[in-house]
Every structure is written in structure tokens, then in C-alpha cells.
Wavefront OBJ file of the C-alpha trace (Angstrom):
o trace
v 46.510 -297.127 -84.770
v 44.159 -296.870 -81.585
v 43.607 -293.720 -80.351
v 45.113 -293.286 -76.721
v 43.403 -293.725 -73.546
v 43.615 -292.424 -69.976
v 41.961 -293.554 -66.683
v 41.141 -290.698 -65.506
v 40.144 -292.171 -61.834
v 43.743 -293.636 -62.213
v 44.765 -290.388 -61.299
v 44.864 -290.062 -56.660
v 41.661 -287.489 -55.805
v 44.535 -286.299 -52.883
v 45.238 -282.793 -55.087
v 43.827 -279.953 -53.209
v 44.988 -276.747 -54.642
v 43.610 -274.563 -57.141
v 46.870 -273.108 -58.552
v 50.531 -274.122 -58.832
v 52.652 -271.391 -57.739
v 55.479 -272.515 -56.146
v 56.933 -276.239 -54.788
v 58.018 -274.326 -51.082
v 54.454 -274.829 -50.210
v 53.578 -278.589 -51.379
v 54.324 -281.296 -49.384
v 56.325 -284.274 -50.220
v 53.271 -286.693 -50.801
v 52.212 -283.538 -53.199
v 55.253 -283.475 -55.273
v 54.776 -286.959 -56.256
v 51.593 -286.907 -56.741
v 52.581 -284.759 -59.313
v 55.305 -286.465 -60.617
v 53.054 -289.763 -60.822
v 50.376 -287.772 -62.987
v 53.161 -287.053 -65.387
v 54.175 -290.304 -65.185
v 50.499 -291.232 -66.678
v 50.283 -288.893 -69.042
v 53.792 -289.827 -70.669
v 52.268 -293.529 -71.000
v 49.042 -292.862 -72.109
v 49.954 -290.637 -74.986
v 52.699 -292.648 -76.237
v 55.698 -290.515 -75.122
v 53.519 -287.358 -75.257
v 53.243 -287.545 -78.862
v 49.373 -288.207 -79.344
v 46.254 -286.204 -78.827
v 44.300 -287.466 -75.433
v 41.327 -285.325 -75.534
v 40.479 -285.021 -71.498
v 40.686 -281.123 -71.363
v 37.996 -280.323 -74.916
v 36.258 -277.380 -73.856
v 38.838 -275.666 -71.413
v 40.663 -272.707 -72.363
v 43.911 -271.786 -71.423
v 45.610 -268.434 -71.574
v 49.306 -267.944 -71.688
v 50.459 -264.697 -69.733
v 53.872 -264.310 -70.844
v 55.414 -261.241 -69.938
v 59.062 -261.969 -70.066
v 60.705 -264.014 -73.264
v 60.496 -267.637 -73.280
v 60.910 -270.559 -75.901
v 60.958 -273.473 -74.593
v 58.086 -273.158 -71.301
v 55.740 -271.496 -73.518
v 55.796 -274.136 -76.525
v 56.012 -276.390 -73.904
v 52.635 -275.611 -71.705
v 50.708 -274.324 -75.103
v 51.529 -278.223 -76.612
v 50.960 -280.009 -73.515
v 47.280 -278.009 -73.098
v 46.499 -278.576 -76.753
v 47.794 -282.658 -76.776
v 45.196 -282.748 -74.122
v 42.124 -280.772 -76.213
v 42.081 -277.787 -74.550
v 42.193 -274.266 -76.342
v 45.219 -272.233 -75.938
v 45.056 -268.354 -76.457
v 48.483 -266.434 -76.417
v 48.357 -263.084 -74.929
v 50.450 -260.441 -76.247
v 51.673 -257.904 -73.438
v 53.161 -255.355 -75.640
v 49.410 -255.147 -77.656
v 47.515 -255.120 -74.922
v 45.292 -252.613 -73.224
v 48.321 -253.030 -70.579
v 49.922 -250.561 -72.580
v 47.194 -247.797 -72.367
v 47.311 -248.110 -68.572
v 45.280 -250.422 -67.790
v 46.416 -252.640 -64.622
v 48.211 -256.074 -64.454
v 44.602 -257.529 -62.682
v 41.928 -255.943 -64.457
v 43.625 -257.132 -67.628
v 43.706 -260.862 -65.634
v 40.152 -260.183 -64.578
v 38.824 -258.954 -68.001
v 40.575 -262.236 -69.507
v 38.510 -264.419 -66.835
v 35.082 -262.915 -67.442
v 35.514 -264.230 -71.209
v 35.091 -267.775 -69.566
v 38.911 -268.938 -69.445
v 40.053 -271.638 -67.287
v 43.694 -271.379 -66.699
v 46.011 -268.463 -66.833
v 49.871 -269.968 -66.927
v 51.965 -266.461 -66.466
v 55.385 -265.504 -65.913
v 57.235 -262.307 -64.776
v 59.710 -260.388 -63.838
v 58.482 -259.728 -60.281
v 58.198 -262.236 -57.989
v 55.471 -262.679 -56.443
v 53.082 -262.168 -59.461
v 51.745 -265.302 -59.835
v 50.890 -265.184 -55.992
v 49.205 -261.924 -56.459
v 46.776 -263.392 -59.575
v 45.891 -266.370 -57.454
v 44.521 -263.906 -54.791
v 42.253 -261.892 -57.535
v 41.708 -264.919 -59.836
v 39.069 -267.912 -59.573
v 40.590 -269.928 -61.843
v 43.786 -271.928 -62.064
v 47.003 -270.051 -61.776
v 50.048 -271.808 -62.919
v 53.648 -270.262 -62.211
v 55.882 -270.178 -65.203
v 58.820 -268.330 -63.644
v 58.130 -265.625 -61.480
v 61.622 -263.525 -61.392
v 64.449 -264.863 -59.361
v 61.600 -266.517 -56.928
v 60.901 -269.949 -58.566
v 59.776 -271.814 -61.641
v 58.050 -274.875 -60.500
v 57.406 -277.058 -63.289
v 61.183 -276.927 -64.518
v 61.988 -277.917 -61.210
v 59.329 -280.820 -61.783
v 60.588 -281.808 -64.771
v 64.240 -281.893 -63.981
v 63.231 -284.140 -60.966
v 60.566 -286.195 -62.823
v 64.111 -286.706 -65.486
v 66.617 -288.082 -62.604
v 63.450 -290.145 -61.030
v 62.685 -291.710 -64.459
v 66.291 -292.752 -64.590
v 67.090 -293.280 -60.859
v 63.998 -293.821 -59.242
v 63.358 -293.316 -55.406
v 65.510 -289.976 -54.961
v 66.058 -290.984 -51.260
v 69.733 -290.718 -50.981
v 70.604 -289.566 -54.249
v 73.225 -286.469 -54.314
v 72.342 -283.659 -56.670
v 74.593 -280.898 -57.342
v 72.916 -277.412 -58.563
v 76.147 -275.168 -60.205
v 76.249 -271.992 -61.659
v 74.255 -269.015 -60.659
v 72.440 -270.006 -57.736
v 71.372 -266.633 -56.974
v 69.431 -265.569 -59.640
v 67.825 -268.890 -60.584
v 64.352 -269.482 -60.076
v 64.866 -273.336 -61.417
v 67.561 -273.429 -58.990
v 64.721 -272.268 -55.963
v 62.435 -274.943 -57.259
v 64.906 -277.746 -57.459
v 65.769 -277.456 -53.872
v 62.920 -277.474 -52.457
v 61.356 -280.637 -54.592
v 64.724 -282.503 -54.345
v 65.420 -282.460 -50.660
v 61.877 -282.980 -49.651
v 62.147 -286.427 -51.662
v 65.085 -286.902 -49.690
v 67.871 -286.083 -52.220
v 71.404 -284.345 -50.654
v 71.725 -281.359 -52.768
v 75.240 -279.223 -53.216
v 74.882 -276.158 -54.791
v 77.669 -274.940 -56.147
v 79.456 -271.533 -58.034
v 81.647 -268.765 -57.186
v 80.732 -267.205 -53.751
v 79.363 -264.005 -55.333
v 76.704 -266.226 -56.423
v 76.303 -269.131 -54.039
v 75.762 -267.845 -50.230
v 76.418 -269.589 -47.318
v 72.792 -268.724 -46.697
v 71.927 -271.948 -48.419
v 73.258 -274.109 -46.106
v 69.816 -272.970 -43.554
v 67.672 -274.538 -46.029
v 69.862 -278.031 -45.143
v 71.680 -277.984 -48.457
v 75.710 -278.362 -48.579
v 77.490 -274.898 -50.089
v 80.373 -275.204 -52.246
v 82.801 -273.080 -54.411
v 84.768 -275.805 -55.796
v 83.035 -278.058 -58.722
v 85.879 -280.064 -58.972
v 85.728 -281.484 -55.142
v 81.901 -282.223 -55.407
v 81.864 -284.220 -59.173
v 83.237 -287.501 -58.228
v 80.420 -287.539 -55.427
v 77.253 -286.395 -57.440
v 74.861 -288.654 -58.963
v 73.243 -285.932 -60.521
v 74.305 -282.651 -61.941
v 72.267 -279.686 -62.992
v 74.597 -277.074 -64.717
v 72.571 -273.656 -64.759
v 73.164 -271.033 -66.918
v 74.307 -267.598 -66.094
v 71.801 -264.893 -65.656
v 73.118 -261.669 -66.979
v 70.220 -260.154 -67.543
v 69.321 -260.387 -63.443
v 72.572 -258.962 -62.505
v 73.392 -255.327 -61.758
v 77.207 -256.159 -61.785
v 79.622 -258.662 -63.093
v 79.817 -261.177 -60.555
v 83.264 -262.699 -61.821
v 86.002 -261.257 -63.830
v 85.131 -263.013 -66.938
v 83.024 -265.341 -68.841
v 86.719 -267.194 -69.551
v 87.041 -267.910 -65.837
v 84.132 -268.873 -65.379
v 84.111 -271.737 -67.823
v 87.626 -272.179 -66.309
v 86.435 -272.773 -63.051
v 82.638 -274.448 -63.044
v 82.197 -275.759 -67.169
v 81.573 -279.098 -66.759
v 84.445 -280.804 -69.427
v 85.381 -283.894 -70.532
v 87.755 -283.529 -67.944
v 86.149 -283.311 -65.413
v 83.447 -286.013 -66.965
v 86.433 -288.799 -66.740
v 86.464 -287.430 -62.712
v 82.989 -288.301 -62.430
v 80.953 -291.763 -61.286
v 80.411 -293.535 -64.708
v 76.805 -293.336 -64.617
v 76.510 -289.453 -63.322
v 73.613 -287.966 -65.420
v 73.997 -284.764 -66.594
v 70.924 -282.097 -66.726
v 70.873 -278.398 -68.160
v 67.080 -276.632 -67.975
v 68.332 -274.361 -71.062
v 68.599 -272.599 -72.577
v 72.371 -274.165 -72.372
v 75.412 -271.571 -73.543
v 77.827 -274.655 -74.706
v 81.648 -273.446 -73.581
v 79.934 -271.661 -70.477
v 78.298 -274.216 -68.394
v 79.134 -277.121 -70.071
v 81.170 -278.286 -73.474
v 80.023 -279.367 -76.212
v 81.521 -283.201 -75.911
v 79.630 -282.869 -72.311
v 76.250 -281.291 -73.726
v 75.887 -284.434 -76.373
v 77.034 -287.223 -74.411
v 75.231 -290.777 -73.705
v 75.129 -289.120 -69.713
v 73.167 -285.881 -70.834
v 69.693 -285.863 -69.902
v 69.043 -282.281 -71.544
v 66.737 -283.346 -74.684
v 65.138 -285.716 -72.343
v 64.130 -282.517 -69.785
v 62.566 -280.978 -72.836
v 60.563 -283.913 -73.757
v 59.788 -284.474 -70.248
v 58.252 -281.400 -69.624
v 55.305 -281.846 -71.780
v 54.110 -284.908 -69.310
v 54.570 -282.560 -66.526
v 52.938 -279.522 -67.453
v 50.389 -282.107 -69.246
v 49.733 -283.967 -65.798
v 49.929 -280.063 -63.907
v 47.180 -278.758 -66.716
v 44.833 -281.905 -65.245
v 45.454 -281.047 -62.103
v 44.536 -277.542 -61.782
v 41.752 -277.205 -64.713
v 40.412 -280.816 -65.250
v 37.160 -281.795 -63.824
v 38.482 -282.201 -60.532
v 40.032 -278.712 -59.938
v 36.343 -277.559 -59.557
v 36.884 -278.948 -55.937
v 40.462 -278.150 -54.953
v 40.412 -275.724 -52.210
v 42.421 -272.722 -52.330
v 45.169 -272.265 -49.954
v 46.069 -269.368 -48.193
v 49.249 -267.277 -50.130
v 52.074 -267.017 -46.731
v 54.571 -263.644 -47.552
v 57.918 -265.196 -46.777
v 61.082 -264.317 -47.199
v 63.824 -265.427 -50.132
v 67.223 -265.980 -50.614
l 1 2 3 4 5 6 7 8 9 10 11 12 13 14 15 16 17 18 19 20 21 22 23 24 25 26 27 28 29 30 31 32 33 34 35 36 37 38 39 40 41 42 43 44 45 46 47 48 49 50 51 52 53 54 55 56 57 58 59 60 61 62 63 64 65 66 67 68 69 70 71 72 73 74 75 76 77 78 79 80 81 82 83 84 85 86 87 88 89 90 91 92 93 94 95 96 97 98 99 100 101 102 103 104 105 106 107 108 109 110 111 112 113 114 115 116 117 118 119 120 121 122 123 124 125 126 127 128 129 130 131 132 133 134 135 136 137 138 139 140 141 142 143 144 145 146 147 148 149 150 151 152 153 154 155 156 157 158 159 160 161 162 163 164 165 166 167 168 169 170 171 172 173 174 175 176 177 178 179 180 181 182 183 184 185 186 187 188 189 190 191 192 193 194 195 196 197 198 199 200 201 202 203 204 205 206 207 208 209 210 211 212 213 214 215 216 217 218 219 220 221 222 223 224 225 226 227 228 229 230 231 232 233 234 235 236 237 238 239 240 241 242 243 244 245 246 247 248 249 250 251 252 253 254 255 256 257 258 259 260 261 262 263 264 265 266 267 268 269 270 271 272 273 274 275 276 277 278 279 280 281 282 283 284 285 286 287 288 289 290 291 292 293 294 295 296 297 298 299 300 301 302 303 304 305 306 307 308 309 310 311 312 313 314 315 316 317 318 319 320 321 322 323 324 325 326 327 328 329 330 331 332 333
């Protein structure tokens, strides 16, 4: 078998940033420049299952200090399918835990000749802060509630793959809108490639505050599934919440579990994603979670091209030339 090759000038020069932080900052053209590296990637290593050595010599450190499965396999295989070295630091063994602070330990890490940090947290905003103190590539795996940018790339680069051009397309996010950071970077991607978006959940955790960001609000799944192309089903974030914010896990399902039911409600070629990890009986059934409509596998496949083509982006040969942006302090929802 031949190895795998990539064109690397294939690639559009028109990346200009150092980091990926957030998708509320890129522009449409951005996004899909994005997407279309991905795109590449997939191709040229056979359904990212073969070693394309365009990264050999690049280290990349994953900053992990919240639990994760599937991001952090994800972005250690996609650096390492590419050739570059991937170090895992540990948080709790750390010199964190004698005192040291967040950015000296970031800074100490950098002076050993890295070339990417990919981090997550708790608080949002951290990733923003690194970029500020950092030289080299900072890559946002989830910063709090705030966003998580490559699962929103993936679960768009997933409906485009299917659907192509996303102008048009209707896209319902349900479930727990207000603690999800997928949910943040959904929006944004999806309705600046011209997608209608519903999000959708109780009202303790859906706002009418959405609808300023030009997205329709809705408590009532069963109204919006006959008209969605595309739905998302997020899971509930317990562990964000300071109270309950419905009587029970029961009614919940009840109300906003996408069924089999419901799935006979639904246009015959809805697609049906889930960014995981996915609580079957909560957000969706079982017979919904495995059928020929579910797109969830597919995400998790999927998001080795993207954090493959994101990797290239921000540490490949060309990074040495992105310019930084400036980091805006805005607001959230």
C-alpha cells in the first residue's frame, strides 16, 4: 500500500491567526477554511486512518485540566497521525500543586521548545488568557460554559459532509443550552454559514436571550422536529449547575428525549447528532442513538480531520506567519 500524500500548498495561505480560541471571532470565509482543511486531511489519510507525516518535529502539549475522553484521544491521535510529538500533562502532579501559577507552568512548558499547547478548563476565558502570555499556538478545548470550538467544527463539518452548503438548512440545538460550551460554538459557526438555528429546552435552561444572537427560542421539541433538518441533542450538565433546573431526570426525557416517536414526526432524512458523551434514555433512546439517521459515531470520527486540519493550521510551517489577533473581553450568555 502507498503511503499517503498531502499537498500541502493545496491548503488556502488566507489563515491568519496564531491560536484557535473561540469561532465568535472568525469570520465566515474562516470557518470554512477550516472546514475545507479537514476536508483534506480526511482524504489524504484515507478516512484519518494513516500516518501523514507533515507535523515530524513539532511537539504538542495537552493541558487538560478538567476530565475528558473523547477531545483528548481525539487531538493527541490527530497530532500524532500527522508526526508530531504529543506530551500529556498531568495537573494533579504538577508543580501547579506546590503553588506555582497557571502561566509560569504554561511558560516553563514553552521554554522546553513546545509548539502547541491544546488546554481546557473550567474558567472561561483561560485559553484567552494563555494566548496573551504564550508565543505559540493555543488551541481551545472547552473553556467552561464559554465555548468548545472544534466540537462545534466537527458537528458542522458532519451535517456539511452530508448536506453540503448549510445556507438554509434548519438546525435545532436541545437540551441544556445554558451550560454548553458546544452549544456556544455551534451557533456561532452555524448561522454565520447561513443555517436557521432553534435552540431548544425547558426555559430554566434556554433564555429568550438567545433570540439577540438571531436564533429562534423554543420550549417545545415536539413543535420544532417536523421542521429541522438537523438535530443536535446535548446532554445535561449537572456538574455546571448549582440547582436542579427541572423536577426530574424522568421529565425531562418526557419532555425533550428524542424517541422513536417523535423520529416517525420527523422529515425522513433528519440527521441526528449528539457531541457525547450521550446518556441514552436522557437525550435520546436507544432505537434513536443507533439508527441509519444518527450521525454520532460519524462526529467522533470526524473530529480527528478537524483537529488534524486545526493542528496544521496553527503549528505547521505556515503558523510561523499568522498574526496574532487582539483578545476583545465580551460579554456571554
Amino acid at each position: 500500500m502507498s503511503s499517503p500524500t498531502f499537498d500541502q500548498q493545496a491548503v488556502p495561505s488566507q489563515w491568519t491567526h496564531r491560536h484557535l480560541l473561540d469561532l465568535e471571532r472568525l469570520t465566515p470565509d474562516e470557518i470554512r477554511l477550516l472546514l475545507d482543511t479537514a476536508t483534506l486531511f480526511k482524504e489524504a489519510t484515507g478516512g484519518c486512518r494513516r500516518k501523514l507525516a507533515v507535523l515530524t518535529g513539532t511537539t504538542v502539549v495537552t493541558l487538560f485540566f478538567e476530565n475528558s475522553t473523547r477531545t483528548k484521544t481525539s487531538f493527541a491521535l490527530a497530532a500524532r497521525r500527522l508526526g508530531a510529538d504529543v506530551v500529556d500533562f498531568s495537573a494533579s502532579s504538577s508543580s501547579l500543586s506546590k503553588g506555582e501559577s497557571f502561566i509560569d507552568t504554561a511558560r516553563n512548558l514553552e521554554a522546553m521548545g513546545i509548539d502547541a499547547v491544546v488546554v481546557r478548563h473550567g474558567t472561561p476565558g483561560t485559553p484567552h488568557l494563555l494566548a496573551q502570555h504564550l508565543s505559540v499556538g493555543v488551541i481551545n478545548a472547552g473553556d467552561g460554559p464559554h465555548e468548545h470550538p472544534t466540537q462545534g467544527l466537527l458537528d458542522i463539518f458532519s451535517i456539511r459532509e452530508r448536506l453540503g452548503d448549510l445556507q438554509g438548512v434548519t438546525v435545532g440545538l436541545v437540551g441544556d443550552i445554558a451550560h454548553s460550551r458546544t452549544a456556544r460554538s455551534n451557533l456561532w459557526g452555524l448561522v454565520k454559514l447561513g443555517a436557521r438555528v432553534i435552540v431548544c429546552g425547558p426555559p430554566t435552561l434556554v433564555s429568550d436571550r438567545w433570540r439577540e444572537l438571531g436564533v429562534e427560542v423554543s420550549h417545545d421539541l415536539d413543535a420544532i422536529v417536523p421542521r429541522c433538518d438537523v438535530l443536535n441533542l446535548l446532554r445535561i450538565q449537572f456538574e455546571r449547575q448549582n440547582t436542579r433546573p427541572f423536577p426530574s431526570v424522568r421529565e425531562y426525557a418526557h419532555l425533550y428525549a428524542m424517541t422513536r416517536e417523535r423520529l416517525k414526526r420527523a422529515k425522513k432524512d433528519l440527521l441526528i447528532l449528539a457531541p457525547g458523551p450521550i446518556n441514552r434514555g436522557v437525550e435520546v433512546s436507544a432505537e434513536v442513538a443507533d439508527c441509519p439517521q444518527s450521525l454520532i459515531l460519524d462526529q467522533v470520527a470526524n473530529g480527528l480531520a478537524v483537529r488534524m486540519g486545526v493542528l496544521w493550521l496553527t503549528c505547521g510551517p505556515r503558523a510561523a506567519d499568522a498574526v496574532p489577533a487582539a483578545i476583545p473581553t465580551r460579554g456571554g450568555f
